[in-house]
C-alpha positions in Angstrom: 0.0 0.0 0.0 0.9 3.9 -0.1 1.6 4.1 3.6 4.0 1.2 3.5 5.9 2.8 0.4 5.8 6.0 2.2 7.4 3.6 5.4 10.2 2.2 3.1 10.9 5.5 1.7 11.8 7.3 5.0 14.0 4.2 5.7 15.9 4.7 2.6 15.4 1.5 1.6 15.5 2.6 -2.0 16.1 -0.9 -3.9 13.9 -2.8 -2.2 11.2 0.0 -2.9 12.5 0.2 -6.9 12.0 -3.5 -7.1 9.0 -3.4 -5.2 7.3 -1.2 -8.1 9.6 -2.1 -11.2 10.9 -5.8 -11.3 7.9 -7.4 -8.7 5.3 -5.1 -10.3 4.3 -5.7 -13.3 7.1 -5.5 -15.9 7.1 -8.9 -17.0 10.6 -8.5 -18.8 12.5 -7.2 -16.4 11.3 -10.0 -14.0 12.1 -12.4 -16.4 15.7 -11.2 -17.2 16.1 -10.6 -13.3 15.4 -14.4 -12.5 17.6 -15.2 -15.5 20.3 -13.2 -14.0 19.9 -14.8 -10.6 19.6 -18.5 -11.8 22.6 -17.7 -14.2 24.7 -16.3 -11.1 24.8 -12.5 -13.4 24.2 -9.2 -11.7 20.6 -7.7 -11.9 19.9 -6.2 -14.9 18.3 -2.1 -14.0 15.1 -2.7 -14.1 12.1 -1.6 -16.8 9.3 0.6 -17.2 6.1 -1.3 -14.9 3.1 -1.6 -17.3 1.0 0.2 -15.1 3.3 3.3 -15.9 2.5 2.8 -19.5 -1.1 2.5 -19.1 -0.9 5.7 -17.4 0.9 7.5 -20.1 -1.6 5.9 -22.4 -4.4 7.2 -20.3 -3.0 10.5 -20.1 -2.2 10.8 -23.7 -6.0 9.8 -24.3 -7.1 12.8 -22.7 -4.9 15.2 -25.3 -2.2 16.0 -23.2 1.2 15.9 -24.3 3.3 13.1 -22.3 6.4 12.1 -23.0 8.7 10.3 -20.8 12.5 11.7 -20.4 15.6 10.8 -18.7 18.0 12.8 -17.1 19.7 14.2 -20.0 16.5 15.2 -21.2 16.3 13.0 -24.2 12.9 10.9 -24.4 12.3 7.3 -24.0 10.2 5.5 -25.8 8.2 2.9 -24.1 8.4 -0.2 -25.9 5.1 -2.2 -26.1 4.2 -5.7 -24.6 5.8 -7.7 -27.7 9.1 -6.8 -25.8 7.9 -8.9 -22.8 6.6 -12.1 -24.8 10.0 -12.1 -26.9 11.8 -12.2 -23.9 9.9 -15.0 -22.6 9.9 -16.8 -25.3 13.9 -16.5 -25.9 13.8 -17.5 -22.3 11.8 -20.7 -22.8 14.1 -21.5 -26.2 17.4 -21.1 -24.3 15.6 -24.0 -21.8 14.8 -26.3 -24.0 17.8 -26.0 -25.9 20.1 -27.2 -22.8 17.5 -29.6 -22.0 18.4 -32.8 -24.5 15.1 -34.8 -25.7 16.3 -38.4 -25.8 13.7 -41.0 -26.1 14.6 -44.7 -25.3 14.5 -47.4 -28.1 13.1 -50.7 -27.0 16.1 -52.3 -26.1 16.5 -49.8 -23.5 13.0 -50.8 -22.5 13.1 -54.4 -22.6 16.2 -53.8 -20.0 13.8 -52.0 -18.1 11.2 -54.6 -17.7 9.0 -52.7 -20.0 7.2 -55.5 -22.8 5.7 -54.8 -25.8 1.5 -54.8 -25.6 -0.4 -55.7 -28.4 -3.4 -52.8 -28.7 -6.1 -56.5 -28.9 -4.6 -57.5 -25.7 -5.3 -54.0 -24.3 -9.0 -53.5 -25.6 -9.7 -57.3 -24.3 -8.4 -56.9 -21.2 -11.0 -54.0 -20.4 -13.8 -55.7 -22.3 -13.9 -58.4 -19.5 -14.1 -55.7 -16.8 -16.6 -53.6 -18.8 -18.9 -57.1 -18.7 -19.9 -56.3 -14.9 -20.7 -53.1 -14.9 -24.4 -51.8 -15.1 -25.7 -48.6 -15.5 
């Protein structure tokens, strides 16, 4: 809540308030790269504009006033839409499941491992016999 930033703010606990409303907000890519960063053992990357933000601007903008977003050089930012955030996840996911190796046994492996061949018959017969019982 308000109070509780206002509580962290006299504290000067300034990064735990930035990741507070960046990183465990709702910008989706910089929580992404951030647990990246922490699985891969990297420094946290600074962290994005929330999406919240951006729906203010939008908001704003909406009602004819002139927003732009600057830094402190002056220069303006342009706030990059939610495409960002999927590509990241999705280069995220692709970097998984390339390290992960897909590797399917053949059936020697399975015949080692006490796995047998089943005949799809054999199946179908053997719940047949149980279906005989039942009544509905």
């Amino acid at each position: 809540g308000e109070m509780e930033v206002w509580a962290l703010e006299a504290y000067g606990a300034s990064y735990t308030l930035q990741e507070i409303l960046t990183v465990k907000s709702d910008d989706v890519t910089g929580r992404v790269r951030t647990y990246e960063s922490i699985v891969k053992g990297h420094n946290v990357p600074t962290p994005g504009v929330p999406e919240s933000f951006k729906v203010l601007v939008k908001e704003l903008q909406s009602l004819c006033l002139d927003i732009q977003v600057l830094d402190a050089d002056g220069n303006q930012i342009e706030l990059k839409e939610d495409e960002d955030a999927l590509d990241t996840f999705n280069l995220a996911r692709m970097d998984a499941d390339n390290e992960r190796q897909n590797r399917y046994a053949d059936e020697d492996e399975l015949a080692d491992a006490g796995f047998d061949y089943v005949a799809d018959e054999e199946v179908d017969a053997s719940y047949a016999d149980d279906d005989e019982g039942d009544e509905f």
